[in-house]
C-alpha positions in Angstrom: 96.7 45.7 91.0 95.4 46.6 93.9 98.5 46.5 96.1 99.6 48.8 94.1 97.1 51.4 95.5 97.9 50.4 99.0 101.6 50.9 98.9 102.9 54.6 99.1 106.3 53.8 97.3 104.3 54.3 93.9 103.0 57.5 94.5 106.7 58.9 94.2 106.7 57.2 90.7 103.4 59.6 89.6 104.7 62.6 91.3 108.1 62.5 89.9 107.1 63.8 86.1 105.8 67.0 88.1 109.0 67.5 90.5 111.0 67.3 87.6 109.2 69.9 85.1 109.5 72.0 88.6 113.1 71.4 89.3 113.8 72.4 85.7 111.3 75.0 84.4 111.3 76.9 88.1 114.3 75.9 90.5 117.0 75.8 88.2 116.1 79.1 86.4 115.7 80.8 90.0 119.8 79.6 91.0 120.8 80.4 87.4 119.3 83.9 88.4 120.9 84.3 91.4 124.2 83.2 89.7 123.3 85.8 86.7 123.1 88.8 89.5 126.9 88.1 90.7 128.0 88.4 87.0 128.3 91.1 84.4 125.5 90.4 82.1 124.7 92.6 79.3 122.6 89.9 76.8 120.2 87.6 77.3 121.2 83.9 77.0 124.8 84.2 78.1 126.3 84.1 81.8 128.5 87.3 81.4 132.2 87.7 81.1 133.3 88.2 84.7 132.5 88.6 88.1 131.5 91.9 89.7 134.0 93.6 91.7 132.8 93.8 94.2 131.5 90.9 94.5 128.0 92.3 96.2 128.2 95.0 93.7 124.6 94.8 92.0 123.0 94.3 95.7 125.1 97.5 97.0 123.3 99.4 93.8 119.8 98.0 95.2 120.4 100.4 98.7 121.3 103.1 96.6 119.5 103.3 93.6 116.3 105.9 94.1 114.1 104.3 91.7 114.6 101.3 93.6 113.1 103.1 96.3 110.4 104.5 94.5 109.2 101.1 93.2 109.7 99.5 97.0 107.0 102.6 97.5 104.9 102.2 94.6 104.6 98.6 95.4 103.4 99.2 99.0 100.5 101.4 97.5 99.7 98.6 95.5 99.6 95.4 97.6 97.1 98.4 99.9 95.3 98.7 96.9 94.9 95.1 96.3 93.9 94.2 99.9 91.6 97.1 99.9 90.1 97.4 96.6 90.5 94.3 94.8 89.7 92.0 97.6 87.5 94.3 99.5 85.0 95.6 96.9 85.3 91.4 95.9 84.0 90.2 99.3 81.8 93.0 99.0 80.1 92.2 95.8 80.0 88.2 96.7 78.1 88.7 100.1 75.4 91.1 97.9 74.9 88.2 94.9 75.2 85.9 97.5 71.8 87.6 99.2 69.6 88.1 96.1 67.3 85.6 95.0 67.4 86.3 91.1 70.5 87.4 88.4 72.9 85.8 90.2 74.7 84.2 87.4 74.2 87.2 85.3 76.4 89.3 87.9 78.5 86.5 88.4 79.3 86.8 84.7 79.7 90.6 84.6 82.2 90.7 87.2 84.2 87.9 86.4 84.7 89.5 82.6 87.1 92.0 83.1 89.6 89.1 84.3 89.3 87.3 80.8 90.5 90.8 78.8 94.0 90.9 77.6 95.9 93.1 80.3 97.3 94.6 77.5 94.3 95.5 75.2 92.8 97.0 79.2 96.2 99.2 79.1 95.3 101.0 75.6 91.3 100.7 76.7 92.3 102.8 79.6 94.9 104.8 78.1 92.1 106.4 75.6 89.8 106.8 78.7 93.2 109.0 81.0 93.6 111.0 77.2 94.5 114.7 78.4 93.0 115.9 75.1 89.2 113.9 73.8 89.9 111.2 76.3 86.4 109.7 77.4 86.9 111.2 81.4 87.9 114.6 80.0 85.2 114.9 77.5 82.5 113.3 80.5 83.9 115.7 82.8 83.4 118.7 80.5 79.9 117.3 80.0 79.1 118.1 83.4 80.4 121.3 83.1 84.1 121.6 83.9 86.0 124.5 82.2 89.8 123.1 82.5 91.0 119.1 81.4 93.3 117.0 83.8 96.4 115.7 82.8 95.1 112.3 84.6 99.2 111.0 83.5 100.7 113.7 85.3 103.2 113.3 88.1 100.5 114.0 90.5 97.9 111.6 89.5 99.4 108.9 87.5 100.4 106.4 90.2 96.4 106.6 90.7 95.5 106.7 86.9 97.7 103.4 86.8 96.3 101.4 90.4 92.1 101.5 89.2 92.3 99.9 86.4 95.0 97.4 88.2 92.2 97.3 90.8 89.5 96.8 88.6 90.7 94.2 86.2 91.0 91.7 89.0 88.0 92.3 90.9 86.4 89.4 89.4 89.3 86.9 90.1 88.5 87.4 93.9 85.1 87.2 93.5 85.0 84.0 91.8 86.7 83.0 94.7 85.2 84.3 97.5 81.7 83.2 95.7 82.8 79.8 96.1 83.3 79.7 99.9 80.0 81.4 100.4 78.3 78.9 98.0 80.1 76.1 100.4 78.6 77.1 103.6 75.4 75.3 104.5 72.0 76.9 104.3 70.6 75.3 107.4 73.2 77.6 109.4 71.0 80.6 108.2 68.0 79.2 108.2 68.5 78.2 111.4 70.1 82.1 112.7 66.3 83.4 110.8 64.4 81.4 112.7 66.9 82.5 116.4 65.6 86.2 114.9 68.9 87.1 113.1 68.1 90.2 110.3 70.2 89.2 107.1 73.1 91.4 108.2 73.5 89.6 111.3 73.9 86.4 109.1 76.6 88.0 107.4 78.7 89.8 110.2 78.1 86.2 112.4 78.4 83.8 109.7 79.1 84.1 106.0 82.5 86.3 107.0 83.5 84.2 110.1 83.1 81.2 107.7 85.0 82.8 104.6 88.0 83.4 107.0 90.5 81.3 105.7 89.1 81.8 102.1 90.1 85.7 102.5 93.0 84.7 104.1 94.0 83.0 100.9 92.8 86.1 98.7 95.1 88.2 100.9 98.3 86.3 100.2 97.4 85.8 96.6 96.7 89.9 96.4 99.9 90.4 98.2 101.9 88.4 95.7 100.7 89.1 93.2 100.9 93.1 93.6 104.6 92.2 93.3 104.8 90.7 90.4 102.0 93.0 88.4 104.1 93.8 84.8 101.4 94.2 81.9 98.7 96.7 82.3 101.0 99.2 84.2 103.8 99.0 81.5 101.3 99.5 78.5 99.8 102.5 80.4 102.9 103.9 81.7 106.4 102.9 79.8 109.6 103.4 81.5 108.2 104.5 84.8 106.7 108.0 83.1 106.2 110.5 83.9 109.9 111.1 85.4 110.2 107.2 86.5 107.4 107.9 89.1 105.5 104.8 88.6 108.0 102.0 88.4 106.8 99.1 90.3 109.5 96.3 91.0 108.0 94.3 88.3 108.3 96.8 85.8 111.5 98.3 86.8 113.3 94.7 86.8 112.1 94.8 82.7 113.3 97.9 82.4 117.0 96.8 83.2 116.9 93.9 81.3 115.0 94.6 78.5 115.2 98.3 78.3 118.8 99.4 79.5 120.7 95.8 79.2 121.4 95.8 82.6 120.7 91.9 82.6 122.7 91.1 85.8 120.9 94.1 87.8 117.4 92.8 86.3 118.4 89.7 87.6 119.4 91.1 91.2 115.9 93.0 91.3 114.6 89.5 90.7 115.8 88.0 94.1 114.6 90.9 95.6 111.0 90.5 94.0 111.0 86.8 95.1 112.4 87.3 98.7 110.1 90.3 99.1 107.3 88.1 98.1 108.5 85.0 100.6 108.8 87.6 103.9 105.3 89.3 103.0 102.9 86.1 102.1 104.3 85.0 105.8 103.7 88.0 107.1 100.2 88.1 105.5 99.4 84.5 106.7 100.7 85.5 110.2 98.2 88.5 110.3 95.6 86.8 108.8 96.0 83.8 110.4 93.8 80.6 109.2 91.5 79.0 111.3 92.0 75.7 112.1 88.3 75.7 113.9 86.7 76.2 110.4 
């Protein structure tokens, strides 16, 4: 038995279930898609009744389609937003629990909560808190003495209303994660920089962040992603891309043409795009935030 723990043939035998439930619940569906966006495809299930003519025709209607555009632009905001706010205020919040001596698993616990809450049920929480009329922010705001109430949906704010609670629902996620590298670097590094004289935020600008480096470079490509793919809370809080199709992001908009107009073969074309936009940008995210091998 043992020989066969020395021999490498057998570890193809234990990896195979995987690369096949890969192969046919990932790979397969992603060529079917790509096939589906040279067809015309009005139903779900079915591979369409001809080809387009041209044959290019849905990827010609990417270049000119305006809410295309407006997506491309809403998604840019948002991968910022993610960098910035979810994995910023994350790294934030990790390097303060990771300095105080007591409650730690207490704020561990309150910032990781928001991550466990249906995306959806946070969409209808936050859709009562943006009310124009005896939402919570209105009614707060008027507390404080404000005479008119904000139309926190209108063209003007809504791509904001939509990206905090996007921001604040994965907070947590990050935090959990950046937590984790900071709970892996060893003590004696700043016990040693106290006793060398180092005040507690020279620890963290010479150590804890020059350690976490790699960690945040994963959080970055994982933000990055992700912001791509985002779908739930935004299309609870804003259906269709309202007000005026103004918030679309290219996860939402590729439901909307499937689900919402039937355009299955364009859905399917705004798929590509989603996963080759995702491939170019996680590389160009590693490649700015390159890891450390030193580390």
């Amino acid at each position: 038995m043992s020989n066969i723990y020395k021999s490498r043939k057998y570890v193809f035998l234990f990896l195979a279930p995987a690369f096949l439930f890969i192969i046919i619940y990932l790979y397969y569906p992603f060529l079917v898609n790509i096939y589906g966006s040279f067809r015309q495809i009005k139903n779900l299930g079915t591979y369409g009744t001809k080809w387009n003519d041209p044959l290019y025709e849905n990827y010609l209607k990417l270049i000119t389609d305006p809410v295309v555009r407006t997506s491309l632009k809403n998604t840019l905001i948002m991968i910022a937003a993610t960098i910035i706010g979810q994995v910023g205020i994350a790294l934030f919040l990790a390097l303060l629990v990771d300095n105080i001596g007591r409650g730690t698993q207490f704020f561990r616990t309150v910032y990781f909560f928001p991550i466990v809450i249906s995306a959806t049920a946070l969409g209808l929480l936050f859709n009562l808190i943006f009310l124009y009329d005896k939402g919570m922010l209105n009614q707060f705001l008027e507390l404080l003495g404000r005479k008119t109430l904000t139309d926190w949906k209108s063209e003007d704010l809504a791509l904001v209303s939509m990206m905090i609670p996007v921001v604040w629902q994965y907070v947590g996620f990050y935090f959990v994660i950046l937590e984790t590298g900071l709970n892996n670097i060893s003590q004696e590094l700043y016990e040693s920089a106290a006793i060398d004289g180092a005040t507690r935020l020279q620890r963290v600008f010479h150590i804890s962040i020059p350690l976490l480096r790699n960690v945040i470079c994963t959080c970055m490509t994982l933000g990055v992603t992700g912001a791509l793919k985002v779908f739930d809370l935004p299309w609870t809080m804003f259906p269709k891309g309202m007000p005026l199709k103004k918030t679309f992001l290219t996860g939402t908009y590729m439901y909307y043409q499937t689900m919402e107009a039937k355009n299955v073969d364009y859905g399917a074309t705004l798929a590509v795009l989603i996963v080759v936009l995702g491939v170019i940008l996680s590389r160009v995210t590693r490649a700015v935030f390159k890891e450390s091998e030193d580390i």
